[in-house]
C-alpha positions in Angstrom: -165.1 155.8 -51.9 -163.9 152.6 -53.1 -160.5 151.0 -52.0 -160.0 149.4 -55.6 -160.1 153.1 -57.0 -156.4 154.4 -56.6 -157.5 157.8 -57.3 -159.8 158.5 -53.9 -156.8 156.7 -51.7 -154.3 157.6 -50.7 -150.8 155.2 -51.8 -149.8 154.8 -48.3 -153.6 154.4 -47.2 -154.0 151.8 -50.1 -151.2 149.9 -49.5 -152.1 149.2 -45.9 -155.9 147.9 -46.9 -153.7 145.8 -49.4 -151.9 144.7 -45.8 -155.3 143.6 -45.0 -156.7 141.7 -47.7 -153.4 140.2 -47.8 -153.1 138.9 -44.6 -157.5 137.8 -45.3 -156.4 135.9 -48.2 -152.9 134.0 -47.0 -153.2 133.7 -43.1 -157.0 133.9 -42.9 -157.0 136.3 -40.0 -155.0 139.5 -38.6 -154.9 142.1 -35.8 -154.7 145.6 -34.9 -150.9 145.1 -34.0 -150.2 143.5 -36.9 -150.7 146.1 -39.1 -149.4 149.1 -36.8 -146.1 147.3 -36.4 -145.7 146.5 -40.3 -146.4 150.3 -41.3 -144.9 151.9 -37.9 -148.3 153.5 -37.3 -150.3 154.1 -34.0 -152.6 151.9 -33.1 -155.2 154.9 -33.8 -154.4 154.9 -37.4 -154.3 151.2 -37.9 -158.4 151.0 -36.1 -159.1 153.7 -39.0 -157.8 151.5 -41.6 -159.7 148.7 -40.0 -162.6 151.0 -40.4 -162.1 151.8 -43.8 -161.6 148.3 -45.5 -164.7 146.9 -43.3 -167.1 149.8 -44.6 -166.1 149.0 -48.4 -166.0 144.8 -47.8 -168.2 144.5 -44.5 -168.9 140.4 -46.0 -165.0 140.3 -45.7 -163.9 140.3 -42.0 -165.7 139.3 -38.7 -163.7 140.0 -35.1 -163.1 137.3 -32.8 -163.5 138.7 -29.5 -162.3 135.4 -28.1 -158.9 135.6 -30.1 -158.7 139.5 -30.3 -158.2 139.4 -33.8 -160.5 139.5 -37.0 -160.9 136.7 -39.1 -161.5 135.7 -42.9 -165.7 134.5 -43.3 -166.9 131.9 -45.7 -168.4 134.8 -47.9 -164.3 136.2 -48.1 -163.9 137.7 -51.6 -160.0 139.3 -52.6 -160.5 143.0 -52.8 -157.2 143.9 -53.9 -155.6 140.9 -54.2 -157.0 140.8 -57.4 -154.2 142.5 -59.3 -151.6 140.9 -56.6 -151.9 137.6 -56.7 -149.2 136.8 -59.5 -146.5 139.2 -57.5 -146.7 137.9 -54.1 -146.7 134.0 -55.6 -143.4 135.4 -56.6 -142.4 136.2 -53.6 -142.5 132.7 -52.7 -140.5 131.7 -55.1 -137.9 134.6 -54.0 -138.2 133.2 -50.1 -137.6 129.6 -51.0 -135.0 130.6 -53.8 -133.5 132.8 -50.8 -133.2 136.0 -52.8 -135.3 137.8 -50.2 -136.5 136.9 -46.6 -139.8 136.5 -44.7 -139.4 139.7 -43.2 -139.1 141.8 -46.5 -142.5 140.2 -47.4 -145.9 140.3 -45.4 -146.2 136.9 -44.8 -147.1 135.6 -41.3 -146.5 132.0 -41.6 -145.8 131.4 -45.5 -147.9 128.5 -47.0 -145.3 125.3 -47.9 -143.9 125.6 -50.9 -140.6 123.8 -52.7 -138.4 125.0 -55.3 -138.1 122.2 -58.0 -135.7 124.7 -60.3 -132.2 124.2 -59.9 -130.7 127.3 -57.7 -127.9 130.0 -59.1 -125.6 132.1 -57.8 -126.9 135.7 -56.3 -126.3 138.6 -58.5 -123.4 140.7 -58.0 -124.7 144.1 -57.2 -121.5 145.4 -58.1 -121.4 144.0 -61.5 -125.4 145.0 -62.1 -124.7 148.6 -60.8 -121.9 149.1 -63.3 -124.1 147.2 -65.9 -127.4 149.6 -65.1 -124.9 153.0 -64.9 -123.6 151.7 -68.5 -127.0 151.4 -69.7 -128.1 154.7 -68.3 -124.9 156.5 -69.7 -124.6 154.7 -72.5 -121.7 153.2 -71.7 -119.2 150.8 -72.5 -117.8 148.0 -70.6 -114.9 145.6 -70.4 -116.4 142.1 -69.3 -114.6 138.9 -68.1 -117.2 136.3 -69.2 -117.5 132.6 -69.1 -119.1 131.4 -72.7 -120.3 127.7 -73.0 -118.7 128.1 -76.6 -115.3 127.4 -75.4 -114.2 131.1 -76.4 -110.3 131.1 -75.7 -110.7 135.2 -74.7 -113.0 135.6 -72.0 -112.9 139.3 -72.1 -115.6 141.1 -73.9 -115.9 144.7 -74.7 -119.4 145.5 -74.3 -122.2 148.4 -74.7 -125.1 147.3 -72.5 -128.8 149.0 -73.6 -131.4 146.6 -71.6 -131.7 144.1 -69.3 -134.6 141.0 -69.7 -135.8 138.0 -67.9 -136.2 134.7 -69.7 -136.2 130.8 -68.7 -135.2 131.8 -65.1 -132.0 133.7 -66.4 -131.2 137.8 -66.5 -129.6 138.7 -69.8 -127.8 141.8 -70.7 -128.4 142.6 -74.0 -125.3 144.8 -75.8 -123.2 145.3 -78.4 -120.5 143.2 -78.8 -117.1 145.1 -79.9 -115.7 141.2 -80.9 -119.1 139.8 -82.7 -119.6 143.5 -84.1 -123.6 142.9 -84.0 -126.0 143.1 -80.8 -125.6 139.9 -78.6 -127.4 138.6 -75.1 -125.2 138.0 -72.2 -125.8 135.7 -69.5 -125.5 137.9 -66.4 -124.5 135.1 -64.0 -121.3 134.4 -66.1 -120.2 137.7 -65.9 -117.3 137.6 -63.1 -116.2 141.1 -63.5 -117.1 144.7 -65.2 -115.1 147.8 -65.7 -115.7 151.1 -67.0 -114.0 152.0 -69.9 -116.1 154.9 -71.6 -118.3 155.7 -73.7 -120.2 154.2 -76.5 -120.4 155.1 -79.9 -122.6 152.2 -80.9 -126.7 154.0 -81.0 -129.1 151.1 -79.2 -131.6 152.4 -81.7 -129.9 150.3 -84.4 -130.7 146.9 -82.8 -133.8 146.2 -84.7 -134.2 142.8 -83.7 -134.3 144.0 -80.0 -136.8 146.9 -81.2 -139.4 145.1 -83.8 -141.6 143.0 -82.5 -143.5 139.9 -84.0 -147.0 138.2 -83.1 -146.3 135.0 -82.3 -149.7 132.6 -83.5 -149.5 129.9 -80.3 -152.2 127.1 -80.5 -152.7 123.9 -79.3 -150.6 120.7 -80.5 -153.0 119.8 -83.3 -152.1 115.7 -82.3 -153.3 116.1 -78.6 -156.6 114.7 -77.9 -159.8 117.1 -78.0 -160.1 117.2 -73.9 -156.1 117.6 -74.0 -156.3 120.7 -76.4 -159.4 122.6 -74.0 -157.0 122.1 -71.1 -154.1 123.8 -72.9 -156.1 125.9 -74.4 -157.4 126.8 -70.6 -153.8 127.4 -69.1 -152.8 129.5 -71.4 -155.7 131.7 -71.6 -156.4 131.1 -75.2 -159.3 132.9 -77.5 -160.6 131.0 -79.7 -158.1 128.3 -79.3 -155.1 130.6 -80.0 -152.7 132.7 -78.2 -151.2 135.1 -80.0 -147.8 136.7 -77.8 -146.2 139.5 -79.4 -142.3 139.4 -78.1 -139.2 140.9 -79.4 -137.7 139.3 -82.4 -134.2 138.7 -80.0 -136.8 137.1 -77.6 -138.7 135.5 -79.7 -135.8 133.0 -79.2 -136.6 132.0 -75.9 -140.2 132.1 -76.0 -139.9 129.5 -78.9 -136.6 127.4 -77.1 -138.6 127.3 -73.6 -141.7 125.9 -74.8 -139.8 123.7 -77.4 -141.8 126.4 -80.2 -138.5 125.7 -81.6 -139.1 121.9 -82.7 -140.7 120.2 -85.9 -144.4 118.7 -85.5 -144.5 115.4 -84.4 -140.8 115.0 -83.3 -141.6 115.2 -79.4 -144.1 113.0 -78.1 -147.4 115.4 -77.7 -146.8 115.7 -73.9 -143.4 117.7 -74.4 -144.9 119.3 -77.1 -148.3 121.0 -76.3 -148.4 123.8 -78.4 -147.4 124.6 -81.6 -145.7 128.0 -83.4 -148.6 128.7 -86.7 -145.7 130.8 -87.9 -142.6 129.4 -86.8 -141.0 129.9 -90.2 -141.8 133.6 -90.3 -140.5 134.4 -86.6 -137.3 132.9 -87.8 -136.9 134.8 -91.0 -138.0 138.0 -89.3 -135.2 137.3 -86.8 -132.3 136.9 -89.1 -133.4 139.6 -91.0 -133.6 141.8 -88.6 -130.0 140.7 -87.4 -128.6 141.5 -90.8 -130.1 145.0 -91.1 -128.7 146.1 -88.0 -124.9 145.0 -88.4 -125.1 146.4 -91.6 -126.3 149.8 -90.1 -123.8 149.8 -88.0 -121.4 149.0 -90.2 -122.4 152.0 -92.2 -122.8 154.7 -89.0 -119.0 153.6 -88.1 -117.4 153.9 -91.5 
């Protein structure tokens, strides 16, 4: 039975060897008390999980007799960290950021890290549990909301159908009763919600938000040879290309955070390392797309 096959273990079995190779890979050792007091399990059941992830990665673990407590070897290879790497860096991030603690985490002694983003407010759970009810009732809402356009009304009437992550921001993306077409909204401007129904608007008719576009990423074609391998690298590249497929609404902020956005040769190659092949197209594809769908709605409401 292997620990990596989530079909022969059980989740709450799994989880806890996930405990273990955790607390190999970060802290480079862990005891029997450790994990019984992080799962509330007897100290029975915690030597059996022991057990269990030494008989599938016996090169893993070695005890210390001296230190009552069993420790990472040279030959230490991640068993399941392999697929968790990624979400517990992100934890990090959420510990230094201070939208979670230590203690909702399975770090013992997190490794330093700094936050070099600039911080934002919390979310209001308030406001993102009327936003998610709206979304799952396919609702409306009335919005107070602070636009950097200089909008003179800062109420909005709104029909929220998803919420997205992008450039370090959540956005709610709705239908706007004033723009009469399907806008994103910033959620931390959002200083209040209320319920005022329900929607008539169908999210189905947001095409920009459902078609999608490849997006043909490669290497700033200016950068040296070496330059272009190590971009190529970081980004995972075949071939020297990336090819993302995203959204058409956004496709926007793929292109604005990786200035995708720009003319060649405007930035200086360093704030420009890759470059949009079909820039052009993206952008059509978008506008399109936004005309289609006010028009359908347009039609659906007359």
């Amino acid at each position: 039975m292997s620990i990596e096959d989530s079909d022969s273990v059980r989740w709450g079995v799994r989880r806890r060897l996930e405990f273990i190779d955790f607390r190999l890979f970060w802290d480079g050792r862990f005891n029997r008390r450790d994990l019984a007091d992080t799962f509330g399990i007897s100290a029975q059941q915690a030597s059996a999980d022991i057990a269990l992830y030494t008989a599938q990665a016996p090169a893993n673990l070695r005890y210390d007799p001296g230190a009552r407590t069993y420790v990472r070897t040279s030959a230490y290879r991640p068993t399941l960290m392999r697929a968790s790497s990624e979400r517990y860096l992100l934890q990090l991030v959420a510990i230094e950021n201070r939208w979670m603690s230590k203690e909702d985490t399975w770090f013992d002694q997190p490794p330093p890290i700094e936050n070099v983003s600039l911080l934002r407010k919390r979310t209001d759970s308030d406001i993102l549990l009327l936003i998610l009810d709206a979304i799952n009732q396919r609702g409306q809402l009335e919005i107070r909301y602070k636009s950097i356009t200089g909008s003179p009304e800062p109420k909005r009437l709104i029909a929220p159908h998803a919420l997205f992550h992008a450039g370090g921001r959540w956005y709610v993306r709705a239908w706007s009763g004033e723009h009469r077409d399907f806008r994103d909204y910033n959620l931390f401007r959002i200083e209040s919600v209320s319920a005022i129904g329900t929607s008539v608007t169908d999210p189905a008719l947001d095409y920009e938000w459902s078609h999608r576009i490849d997006l043909e990423i490669v290497p700033n074609p200016v950068l040296l040879e070496t330059q272009r391998a190590a971009v190529a690298m970081e980004y995972g590249m075949t071939d020297g290309k990336l090819v993302v497929t995203s959204r058409l609404s956004q496709s926007f902020y793929l292109m604005t955070e990786n200035n995708l956005d720009v003319e060649p040769n405007v930035l200086i190659p360093g704030k420009q390392p890759l470059v949009l092949l079909n820039r052009s197209e993206v952008v059509a594809a978008r506008e399109t797309a936004r005309k289609l769908s006010t028009a359908a709605v347009a039609r659906a409401s007359a």
